[in-house]
VEXMARLUM-235135 format. One line per 2 residues: for each residue x, y, z of C-alpha. Coordinates in nm, 2 decimals, decimal comma, padded with zeros to 4 digits. Example, Ala and Ser with C-alpha at 12.3 -4.5 7.8 and 13.67 -1.06 7.14 Angstrom:
! residues 2
01,23/-00,45/00,78  01,37/-00,11/00,71
***
This chain:
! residues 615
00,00/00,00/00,00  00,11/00,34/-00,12
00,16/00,61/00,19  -00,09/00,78/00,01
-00,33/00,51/00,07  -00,25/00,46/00,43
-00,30/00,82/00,46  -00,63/00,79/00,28
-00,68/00,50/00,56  -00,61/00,67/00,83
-00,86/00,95/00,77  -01,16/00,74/00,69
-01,10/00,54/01,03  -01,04/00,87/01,21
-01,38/01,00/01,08  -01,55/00,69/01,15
-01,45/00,71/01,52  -01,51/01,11/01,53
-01,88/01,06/01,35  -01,92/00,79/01,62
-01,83/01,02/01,91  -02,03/01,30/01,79
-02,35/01,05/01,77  -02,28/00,97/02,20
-02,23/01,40/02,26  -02,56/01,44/02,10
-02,73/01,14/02,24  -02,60/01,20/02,58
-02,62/01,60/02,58  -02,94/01,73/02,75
-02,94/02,10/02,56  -03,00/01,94/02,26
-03,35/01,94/02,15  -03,48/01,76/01,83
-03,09/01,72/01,73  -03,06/01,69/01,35
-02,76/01,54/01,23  -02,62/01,54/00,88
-02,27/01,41/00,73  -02,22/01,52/00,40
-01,96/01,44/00,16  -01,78/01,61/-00,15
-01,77/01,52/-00,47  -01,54/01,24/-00,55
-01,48/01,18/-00,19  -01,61/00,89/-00,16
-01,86/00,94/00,13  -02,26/00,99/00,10
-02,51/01,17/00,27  -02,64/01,07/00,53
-02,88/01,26/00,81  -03,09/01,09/01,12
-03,34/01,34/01,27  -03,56/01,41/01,53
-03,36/01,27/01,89  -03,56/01,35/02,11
-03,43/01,49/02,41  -03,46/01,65/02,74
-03,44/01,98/02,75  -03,22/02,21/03,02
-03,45/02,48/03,08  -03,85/02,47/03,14
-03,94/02,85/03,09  -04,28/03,05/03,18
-04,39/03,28/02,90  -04,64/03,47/03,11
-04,96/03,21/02,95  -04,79/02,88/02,99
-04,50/02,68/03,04  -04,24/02,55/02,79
-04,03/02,27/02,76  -04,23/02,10/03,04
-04,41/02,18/03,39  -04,21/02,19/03,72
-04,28/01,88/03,93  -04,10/01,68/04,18
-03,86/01,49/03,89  -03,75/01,84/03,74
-03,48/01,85/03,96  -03,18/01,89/03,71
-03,34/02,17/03,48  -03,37/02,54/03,52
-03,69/02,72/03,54  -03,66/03,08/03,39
-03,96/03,29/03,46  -03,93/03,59/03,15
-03,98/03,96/03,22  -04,28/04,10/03,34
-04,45/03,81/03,43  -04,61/03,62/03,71
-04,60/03,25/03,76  -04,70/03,04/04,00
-04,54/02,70/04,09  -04,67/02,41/04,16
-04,62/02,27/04,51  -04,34/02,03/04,51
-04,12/02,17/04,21  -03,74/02,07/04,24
-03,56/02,23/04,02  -03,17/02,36/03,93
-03,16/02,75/03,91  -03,40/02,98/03,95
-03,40/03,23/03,66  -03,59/03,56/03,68
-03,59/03,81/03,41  -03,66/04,17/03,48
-03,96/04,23/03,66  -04,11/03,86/03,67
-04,24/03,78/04,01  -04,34/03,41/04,13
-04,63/03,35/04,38  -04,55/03,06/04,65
-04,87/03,02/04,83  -04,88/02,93/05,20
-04,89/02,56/05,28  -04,66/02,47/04,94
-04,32/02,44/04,86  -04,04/02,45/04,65
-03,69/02,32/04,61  -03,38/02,49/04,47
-03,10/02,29/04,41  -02,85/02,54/04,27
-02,82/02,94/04,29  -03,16/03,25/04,24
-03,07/03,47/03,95  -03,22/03,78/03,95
-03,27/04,07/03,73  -03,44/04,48/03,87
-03,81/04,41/04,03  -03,82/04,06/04,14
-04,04/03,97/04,38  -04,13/03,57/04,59
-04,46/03,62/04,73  -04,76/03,44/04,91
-04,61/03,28/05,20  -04,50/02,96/05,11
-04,13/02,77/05,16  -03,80/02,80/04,97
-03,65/02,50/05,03  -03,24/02,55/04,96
-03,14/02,19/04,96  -02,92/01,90/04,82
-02,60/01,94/04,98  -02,49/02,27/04,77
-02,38/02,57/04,80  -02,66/02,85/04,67
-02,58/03,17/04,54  -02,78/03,49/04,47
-02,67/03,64/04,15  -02,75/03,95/04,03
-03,01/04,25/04,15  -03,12/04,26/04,51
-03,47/04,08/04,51  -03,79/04,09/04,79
-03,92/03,82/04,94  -04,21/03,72/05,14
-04,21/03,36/05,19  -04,02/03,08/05,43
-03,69/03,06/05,32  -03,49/02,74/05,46
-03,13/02,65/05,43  -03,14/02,32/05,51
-02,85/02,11/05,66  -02,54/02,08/05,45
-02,64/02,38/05,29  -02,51/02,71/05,24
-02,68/03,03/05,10  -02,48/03,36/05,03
-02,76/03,61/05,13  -02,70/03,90/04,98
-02,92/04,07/04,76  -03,24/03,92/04,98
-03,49/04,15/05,11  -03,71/03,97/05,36
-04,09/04,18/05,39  -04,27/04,13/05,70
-04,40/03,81/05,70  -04,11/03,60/05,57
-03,86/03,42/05,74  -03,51/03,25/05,79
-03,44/02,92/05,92  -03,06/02,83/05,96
-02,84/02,72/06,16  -02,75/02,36/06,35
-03,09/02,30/06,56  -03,38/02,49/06,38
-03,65/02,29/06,27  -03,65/02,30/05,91
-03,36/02,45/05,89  -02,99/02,41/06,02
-02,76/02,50/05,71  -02,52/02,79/05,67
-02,62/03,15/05,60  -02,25/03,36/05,41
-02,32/03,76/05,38  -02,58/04,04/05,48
-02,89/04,03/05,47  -03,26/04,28/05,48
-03,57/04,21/05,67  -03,85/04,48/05,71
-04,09/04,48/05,97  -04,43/04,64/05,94
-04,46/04,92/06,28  -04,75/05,15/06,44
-04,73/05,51/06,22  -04,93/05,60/06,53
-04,66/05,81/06,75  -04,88/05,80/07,07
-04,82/05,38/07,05  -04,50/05,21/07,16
-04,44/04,88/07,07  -04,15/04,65/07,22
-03,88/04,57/06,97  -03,56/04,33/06,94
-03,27/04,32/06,62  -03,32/03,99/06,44
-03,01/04,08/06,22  -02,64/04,20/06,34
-02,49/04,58/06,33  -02,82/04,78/06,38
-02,82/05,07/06,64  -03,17/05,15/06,76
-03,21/05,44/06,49  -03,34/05,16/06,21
-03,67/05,18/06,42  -03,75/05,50/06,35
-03,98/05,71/06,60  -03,98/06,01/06,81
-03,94/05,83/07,14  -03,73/05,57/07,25
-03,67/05,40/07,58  -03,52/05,05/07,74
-03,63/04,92/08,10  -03,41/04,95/08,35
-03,45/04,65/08,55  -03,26/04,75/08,85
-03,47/05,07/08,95  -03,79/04,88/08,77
-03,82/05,16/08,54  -03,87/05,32/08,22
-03,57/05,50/08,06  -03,54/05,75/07,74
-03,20/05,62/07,53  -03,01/05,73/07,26
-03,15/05,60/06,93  -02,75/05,55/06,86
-02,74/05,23/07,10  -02,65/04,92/06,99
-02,96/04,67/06,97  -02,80/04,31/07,10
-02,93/04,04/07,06  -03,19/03,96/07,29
-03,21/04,31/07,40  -03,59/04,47/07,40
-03,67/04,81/07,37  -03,95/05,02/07,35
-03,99/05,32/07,03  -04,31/05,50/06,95
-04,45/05,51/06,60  -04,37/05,72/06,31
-04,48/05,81/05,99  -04,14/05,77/05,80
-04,06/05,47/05,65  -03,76/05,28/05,53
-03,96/05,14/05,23  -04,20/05,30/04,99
-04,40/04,95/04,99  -04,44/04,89/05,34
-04,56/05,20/05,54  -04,43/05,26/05,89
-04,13/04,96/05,81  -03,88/04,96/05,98
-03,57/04,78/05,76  -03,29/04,57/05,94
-02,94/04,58/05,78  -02,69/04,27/05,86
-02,58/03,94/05,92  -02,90/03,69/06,08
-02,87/03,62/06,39  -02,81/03,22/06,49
-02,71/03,00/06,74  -02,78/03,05/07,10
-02,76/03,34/07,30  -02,77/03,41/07,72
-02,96/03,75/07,76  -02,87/03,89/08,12
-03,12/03,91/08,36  -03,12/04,15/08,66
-03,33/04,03/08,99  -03,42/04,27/09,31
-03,42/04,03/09,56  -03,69/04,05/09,89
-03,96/04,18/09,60  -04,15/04,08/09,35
-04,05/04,33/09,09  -03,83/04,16/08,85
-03,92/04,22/08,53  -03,69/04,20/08,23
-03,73/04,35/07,85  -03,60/04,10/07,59
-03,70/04,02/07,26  -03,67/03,74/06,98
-03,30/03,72/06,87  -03,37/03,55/06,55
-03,49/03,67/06,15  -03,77/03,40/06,20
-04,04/03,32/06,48  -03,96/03,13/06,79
-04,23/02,90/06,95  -04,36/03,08/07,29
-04,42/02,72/07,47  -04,08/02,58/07,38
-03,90/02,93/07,49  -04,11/02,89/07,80
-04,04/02,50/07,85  -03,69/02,54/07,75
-03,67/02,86/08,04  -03,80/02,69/08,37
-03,59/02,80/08,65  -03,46/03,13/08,47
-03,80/03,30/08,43  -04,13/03,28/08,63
-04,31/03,06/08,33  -04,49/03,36/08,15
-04,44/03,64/07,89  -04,58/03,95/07,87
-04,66/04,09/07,53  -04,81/04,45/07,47
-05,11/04,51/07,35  -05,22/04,76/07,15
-05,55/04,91/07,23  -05,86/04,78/07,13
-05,95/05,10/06,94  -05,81/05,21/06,62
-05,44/05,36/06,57  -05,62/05,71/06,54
-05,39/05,96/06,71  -05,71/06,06/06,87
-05,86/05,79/07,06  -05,53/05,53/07,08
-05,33/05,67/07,39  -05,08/05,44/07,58
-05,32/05,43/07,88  -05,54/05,25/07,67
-05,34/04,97/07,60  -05,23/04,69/07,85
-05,00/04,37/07,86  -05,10/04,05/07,72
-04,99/03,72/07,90  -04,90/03,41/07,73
-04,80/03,08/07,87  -04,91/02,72/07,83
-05,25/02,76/07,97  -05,29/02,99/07,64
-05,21/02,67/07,42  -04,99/02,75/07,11
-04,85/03,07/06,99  -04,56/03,20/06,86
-04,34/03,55/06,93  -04,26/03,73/06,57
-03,95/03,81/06,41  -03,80/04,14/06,62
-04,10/04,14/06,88  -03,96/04,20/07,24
-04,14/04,09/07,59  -04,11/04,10/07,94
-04,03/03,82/08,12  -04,01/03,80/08,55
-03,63/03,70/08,62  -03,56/03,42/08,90
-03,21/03,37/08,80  -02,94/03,59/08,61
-03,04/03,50/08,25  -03,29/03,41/07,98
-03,14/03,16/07,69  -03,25/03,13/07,29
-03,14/02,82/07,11  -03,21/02,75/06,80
-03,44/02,49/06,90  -03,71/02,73/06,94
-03,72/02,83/06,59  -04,06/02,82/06,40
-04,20/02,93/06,09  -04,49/02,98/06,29
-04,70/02,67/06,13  -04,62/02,54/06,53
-04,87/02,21/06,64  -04,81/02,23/07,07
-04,97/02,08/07,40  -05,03/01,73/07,30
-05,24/01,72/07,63  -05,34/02,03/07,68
-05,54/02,08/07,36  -05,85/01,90/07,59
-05,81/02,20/07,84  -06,13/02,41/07,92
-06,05/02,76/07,86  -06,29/03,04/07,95
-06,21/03,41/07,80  -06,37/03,69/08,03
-06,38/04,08/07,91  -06,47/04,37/08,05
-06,51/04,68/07,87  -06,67/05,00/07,92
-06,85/05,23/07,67  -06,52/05,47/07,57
-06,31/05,12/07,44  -06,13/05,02/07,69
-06,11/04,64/07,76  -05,96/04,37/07,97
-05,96/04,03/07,97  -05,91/03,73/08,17
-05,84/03,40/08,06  -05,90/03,03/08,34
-05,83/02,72/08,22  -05,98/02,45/08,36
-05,82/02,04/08,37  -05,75/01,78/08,59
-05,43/01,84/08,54  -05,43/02,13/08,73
-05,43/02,26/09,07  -05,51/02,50/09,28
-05,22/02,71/09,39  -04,97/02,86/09,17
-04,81/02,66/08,85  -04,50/02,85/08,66
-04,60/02,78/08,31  -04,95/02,77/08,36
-05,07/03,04/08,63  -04,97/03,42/08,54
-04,99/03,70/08,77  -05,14/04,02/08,65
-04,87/04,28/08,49  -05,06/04,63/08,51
-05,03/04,85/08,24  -05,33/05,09/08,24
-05,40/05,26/08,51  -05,73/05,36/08,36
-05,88/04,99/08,39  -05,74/04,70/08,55
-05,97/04,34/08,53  -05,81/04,01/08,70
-05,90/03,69/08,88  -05,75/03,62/09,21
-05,54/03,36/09,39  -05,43/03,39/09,72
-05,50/03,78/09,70  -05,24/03,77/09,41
-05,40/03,94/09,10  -05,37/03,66/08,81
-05,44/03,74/08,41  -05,44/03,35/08,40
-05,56/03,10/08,57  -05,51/02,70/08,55
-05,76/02,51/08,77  -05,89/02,17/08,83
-06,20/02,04/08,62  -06,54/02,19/08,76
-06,65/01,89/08,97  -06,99/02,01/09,15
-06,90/02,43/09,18  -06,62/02,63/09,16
-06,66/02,97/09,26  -06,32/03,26/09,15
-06,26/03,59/09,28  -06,25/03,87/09,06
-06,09/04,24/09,10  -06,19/04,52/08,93
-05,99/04,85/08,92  -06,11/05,14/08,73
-06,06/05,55/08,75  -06,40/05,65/08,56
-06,75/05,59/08,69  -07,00/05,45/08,49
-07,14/05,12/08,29  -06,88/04,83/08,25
-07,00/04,51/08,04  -06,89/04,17/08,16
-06,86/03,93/07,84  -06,77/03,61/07,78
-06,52/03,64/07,51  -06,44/03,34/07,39
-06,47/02,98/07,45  -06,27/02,63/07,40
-06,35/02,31/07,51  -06,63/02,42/07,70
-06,82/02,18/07,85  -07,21/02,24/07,77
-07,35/02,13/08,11  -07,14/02,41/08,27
-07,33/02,70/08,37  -07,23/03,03/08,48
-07,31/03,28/08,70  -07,17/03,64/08,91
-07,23/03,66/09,23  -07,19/04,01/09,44
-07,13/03,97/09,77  -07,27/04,26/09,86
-07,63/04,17/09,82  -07,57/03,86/09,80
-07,74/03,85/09,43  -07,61/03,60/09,15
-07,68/03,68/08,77  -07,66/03,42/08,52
-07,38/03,53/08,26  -07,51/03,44/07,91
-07,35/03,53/07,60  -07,53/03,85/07,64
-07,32/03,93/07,91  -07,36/04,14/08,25
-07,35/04,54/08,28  -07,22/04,67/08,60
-07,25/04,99/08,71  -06,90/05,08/08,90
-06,79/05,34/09,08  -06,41/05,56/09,02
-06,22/05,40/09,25  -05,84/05,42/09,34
-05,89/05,10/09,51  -05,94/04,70/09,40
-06,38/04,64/09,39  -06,34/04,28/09,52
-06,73/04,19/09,58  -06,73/03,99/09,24
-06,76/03,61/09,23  -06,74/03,39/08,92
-06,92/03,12/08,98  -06,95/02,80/08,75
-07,16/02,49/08,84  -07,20/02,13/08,72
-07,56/02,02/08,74  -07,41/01,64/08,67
-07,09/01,61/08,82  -06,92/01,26/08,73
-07,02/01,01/08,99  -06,67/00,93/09,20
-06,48/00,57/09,12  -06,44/00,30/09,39
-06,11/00,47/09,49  -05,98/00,81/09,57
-05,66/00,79/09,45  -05,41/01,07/09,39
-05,09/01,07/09,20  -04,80/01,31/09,31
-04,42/01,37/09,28  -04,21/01,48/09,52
-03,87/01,46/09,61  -03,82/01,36/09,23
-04,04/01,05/09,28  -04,37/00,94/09,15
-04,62/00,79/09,36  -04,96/00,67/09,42
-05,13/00,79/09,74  -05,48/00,49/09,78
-05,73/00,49/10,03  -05,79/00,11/09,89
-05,51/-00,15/09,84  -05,35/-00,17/09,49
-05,30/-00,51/09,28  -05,10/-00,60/08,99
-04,88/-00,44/08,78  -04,85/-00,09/08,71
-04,77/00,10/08,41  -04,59/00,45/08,42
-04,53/00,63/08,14  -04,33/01,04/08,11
-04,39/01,23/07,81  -04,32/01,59/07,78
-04,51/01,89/07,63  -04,49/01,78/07,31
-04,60/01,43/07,30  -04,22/01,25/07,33
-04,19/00,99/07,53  -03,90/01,01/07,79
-03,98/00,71/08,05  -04,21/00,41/07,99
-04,18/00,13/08,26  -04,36/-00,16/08,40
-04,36/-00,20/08,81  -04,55/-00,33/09,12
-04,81/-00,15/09,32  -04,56/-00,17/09,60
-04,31/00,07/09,38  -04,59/00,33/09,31
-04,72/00,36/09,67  -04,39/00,33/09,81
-04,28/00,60/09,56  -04,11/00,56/09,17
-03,77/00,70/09,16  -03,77/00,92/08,85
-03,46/01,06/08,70  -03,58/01,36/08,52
-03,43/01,68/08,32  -03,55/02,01/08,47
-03,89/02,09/08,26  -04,22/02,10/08,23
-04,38/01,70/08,25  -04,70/01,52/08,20
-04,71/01,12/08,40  -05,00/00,92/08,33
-05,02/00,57/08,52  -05,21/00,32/08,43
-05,36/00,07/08,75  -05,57/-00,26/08,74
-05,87/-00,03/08,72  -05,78/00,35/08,69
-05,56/00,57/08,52  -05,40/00,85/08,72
-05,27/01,18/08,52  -05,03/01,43/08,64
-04,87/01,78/08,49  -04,55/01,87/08,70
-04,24/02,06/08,68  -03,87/01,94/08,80
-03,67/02,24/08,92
***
């Protein structure tokens, strides 16, 4: 063979393999859709056409065109393509989607609705106007690391860096409403947040209404939260002081700022816009205690750029704080600067007589110090979707108001379970925190004025008495608010000790005629009856723990085995174990974490239930 003809051999093999390889690219390649091939040869070269059409294959990018998708819809199996959303438009996706990178021309804008989510596997690039809306989660996820590229971008929805995760935050803007959920510990969360981020929270415009706020991002002096007043609590002298609005807000730090008509976004009216890195992790907030009194209250606030879960940071406190949080309230009027006054408003208690709630991203509180500080971990963490009180979602809970014809209004809340006792529960109980020295309303224990009240189920009568402070004469209504797990055969009644009269209370409600009065009117009875009390069991017997032991105290002898079981707040259980009567009368060594627990023990013929706390 000539060299001429091994050249000429060479070539044709080397094409052969070459037209092989590039066959496999486009077979293989997923940006090639309906892939038309075609080898063509010269004259005299020896080759012929030849051309296969039409391989069909997957596309890289599914793209919204402002009518419908293309290329495909997002779904749970779209993981490894793009979805590009083009300008001007809005699109909404469907709950579930996975997909690569999120692609947002200029001015497109997705809705996430609340309850759905999404899954981003790779980086948000964003063009001028973008906007995530509706509420929904934002799952960042699949081990990566997620970048935003391009022009800063608003969002209002759940954002969550999930574990092994890491999002570079800048260029987010947060809106009121949304959240972050980082860090090792949050639920949902527990990946790494790199850069700055924004968060705006909506504000009163009103300037005659404080409200309590806390920093939920790093490097913001008190100025962000723009008003004409501004004040901290001084906890040593129990007392309000005006501050500079230069002072660095800490984390965990509350303070109080009026309203104000200025506003730090032209979208959000009276927003006040947080500049830095989110906070995360745990934090010990100094508490200061004035010992020999009972006035130790303490302003802190939520640490985090998401909502915490009140029961959990109240659980998660025993021993630090007194088992309650004080919120304020705004008053029950409008924000008009000419009927909303700060002696209209009052304090709101929350604990775990409430049931389940949740304290909002920069919201501050008082707590009641009995040790030197309050922690946040990012075990309380919520998105604010919270399910709470496996066993307390049973509880009978009684709202009582009193209002008078101007607008001003108290309220009381009792809670009613055989869980509970009489005398004072941290957790459950919380004394009265006065506010408004125009109208004070409260129950009473022990000649202690209570805003909530956790007592044992109504057996045959129970009869609570109320206190009633107010500065202006006149007609005060007494309504029953609101009602949960009220049992119908209750019926209720007030009874004034002074003439000795008792009034049905109906849904209607009562009108009192009061008196101005610098001093407590304590004639007032609640009194609720049970016209078929549950007829008593062969035995009276009574669980307790003491001494970090569980026992049975039986006015009959016990038999058989006994079951005990310790779950805690939240349904988890922590002890199950199998003994003799002798052990549960004797009394059941249990090796508990301080907290908040619930026993239930099961006999040959009863079961026995007990809510109590270990110091």
């Amino acid at each position: 063979m000539t060299m001429g003809a091994d050249l000429y051999a060479m070539i044709h093999k080397t094409m052969k393999h070459f037209t092989q390889a590039i066959l496999v690219v486009l077979l293989l390649s997923p940006s090639c859709l309906h892939a038309q091939s075609r080898f063509m040869g010269g004259a005299g070269s020896g080759y012929t056409s030849h051309s296969q059409t039409n391989l069909q294959l997957t596309p890289s990018t599914i793209s919204w065109n402002g009518t419908q998708w293309i290329g495909g819809i997002p779904g749970p199996t779209t993981s490894a393509l793009s979805i590009r959303i083009a300008e001007g438009t809005v699109a909404t996706l469907p709950d579930g989607s996975r997909f690569l990178h999120l692609i947002l021309e200029e001015g497109a804008q997705i809705n996430l609705p609340s309850g759905q989510e999404c899954f981003i596997h790779g980086d948000l690039q964003t063009s001028l106007g973008n906007r995530i809306y509706g509420g929904g989660n934002i799952r960042f996820n699949h081990g990566t690391s997620h970048r935003v590229i391009g022009e800063p971008i608003r969002i209002q929805a759940q954002l969550r860096i999930e574990t092994g995760d890491t999002l570079h935050t800048n260029g987010i803007l947060l809106e009121d409403g949304a959240a972050l959920l980082h860090g090792s510990g949050t639920p949902g969360g527990g990946g790494v947040c790199w850069g700055t981020a924004q968060m705006l929270r909506t504000g009163t415009v009103n300037p005659l209404l404080f409200q309590f706020w806390s920093s939920p991002l790093s490097g913001n002096r008190l100025n962000v939260v723009s008003g004409p007043d501004n004040y901290r609590f001084d906890a040593d002298a129990q007392s309000w002081v005006a501050t500079s609005d230069t002072v660095m807000m800490l984390p965990g730090a509350g303070f109080a700022v009026t309203g104000d008509t200025t506003t730090a976004d032209t979208l959000t009216p009276g927003a006040t816009r947080f500049v830095g890195t989110p906070h995360n992790g745990t934090y010990y907030v100094p508490l200061h205690r004035n010992p020999g009194t009972n006035d130790d209250w303490n302003l802190v606030g939520n640490p985090y750029p998401s909502a915490i879960d009140g029961p959990t940071f109240l659980t998660e406190n025993i021993g630090r704080i007194n088992g309650t949080l004080y919120l304020w309230n705004r008053p029950y009027t409008t924000d008009s600067a000419t009927n909303a006054t700060y002696s209209s408003a009052d304090y709101l208690a929350r604990n775990l007589t409430y049931g389940a709630f949740t304290l909002g991203t920069a919201q501050g509180f008082f707590v009641e110090a009995t040790s030197d500080s309050v922690v946040f971990n990012n075990t309380m963490r919520s998105s604010g979707d919270n399910s709470f009180l496996r066993n307390q979602h049973t509880m009978a809970r009684l709202w009582l108001g009193l209002k008078n014809q101007s607008g001003l209004r108290q309220s009381i809340l009792l809670g009613f379970s055989d869980q509970n006792s009489v005398d004072f529960e941290p957790l459950y109980d919380a004394k009265k925190k006065i506010g408004n020295p125009e109208l004070s309303f409260y129950s009473l224990l022990h000649q202690q004025p209570m805003e909530i009240q956790a007592l044992p189920t109504v057996v045959d009568e129970t009869t609570i008495p109320l206190g009633i402070l107010c500065k202006q004469a006149g007609h005060y209504d007494l309504v029953i608010d609101k009602q949960e797990n009220w049992p119908s055969q209750l019926t209720l009644g007030l009874l004034d000790q002074s003439t000795g009269n008792l009034t049905p209370l109906s849904t209607s409600g009562i009108r009192l005629s009061l008196a101005g009065n610098p001093q407590p009117d304590t004639r007032y009875r609640l009194v609720i009856r049970n016209p078929s009390p549950a007829q008593p069991g062969n035995s009276a017997s009574k669980l307790v723990f003491a001494e970090n032991s569980l026992k049975i105290i039986a006015q009959t002898p016990l038999e058989g085995p006994v079951t005990v079981r310790i779950f805690d707040l939240q349904g988890r259980t922590l002890i199950h174990q199998v003994g003799t009567a002798e052990m549960a009368t004797q009394g059941w060594p249990m090796n508990l974490p301080s907290g908040c627990w619930m026993a239930e023990v099961n006999t040959h013929h009863e079961v026995l239930r007990l809510k109590f706390v270990q110091p």
